[in-house]
C-alpha positions, 0 to 999 in steps of 0.5 A: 500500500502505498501511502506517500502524498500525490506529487503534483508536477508543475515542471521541470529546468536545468540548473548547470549540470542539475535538472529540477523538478517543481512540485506541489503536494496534493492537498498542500498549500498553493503558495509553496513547491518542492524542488526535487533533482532528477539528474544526475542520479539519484534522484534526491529532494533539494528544499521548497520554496515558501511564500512563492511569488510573494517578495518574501519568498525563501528557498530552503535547501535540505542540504545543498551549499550552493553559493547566493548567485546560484540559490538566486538562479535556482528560486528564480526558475522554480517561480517561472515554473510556477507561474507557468504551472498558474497560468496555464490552469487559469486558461484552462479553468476559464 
């Protein structure tokens, strides 16, 4: 049985040598995604961003030390992914 919550896939970049996924939890606030690296393997959970799209938005890495210039580049591409992911619902939905 299987009882890990519903990722819900918004999309996906390419930071450096690193491809990210962005992600929600299903049932989880909206104004929060996870980040998850998918190559190189193995797959491995890198943080979450929370207050997404608000100024006071923070990228929380579990155990990454990236340097500021690529945490920035990292919160900046996983808040276009989000903005997208709003976006493109919001199109559908109307």
């Amino acid at each position: 049985m299987n009882t890990d919550p519903e990722r819900i896939v918004l999309g996906r970049f390419n930071l450096e040598h690193r491809r990210i996924e962005v992600y929600q939890v299903a049932g989880r606030s909206t104004g929060s995604v996870r980040l998850r690296r998918l190559d190189p393997e193995p797959a491995v959970e890198l943080g979450y961003i929370n207050r997404i799209g608000s100024p006071f938005a923070r990228l929380h890495l579990y155990r990454a030390e990236w340097p500021a210039a690529l945490r920035r580049a990292a919160k900046e591409a996983a808040t276009g992914v989000w903005i997208h992911a709003a976006a493109c619902e919001g199109e559908v939905d109307a």
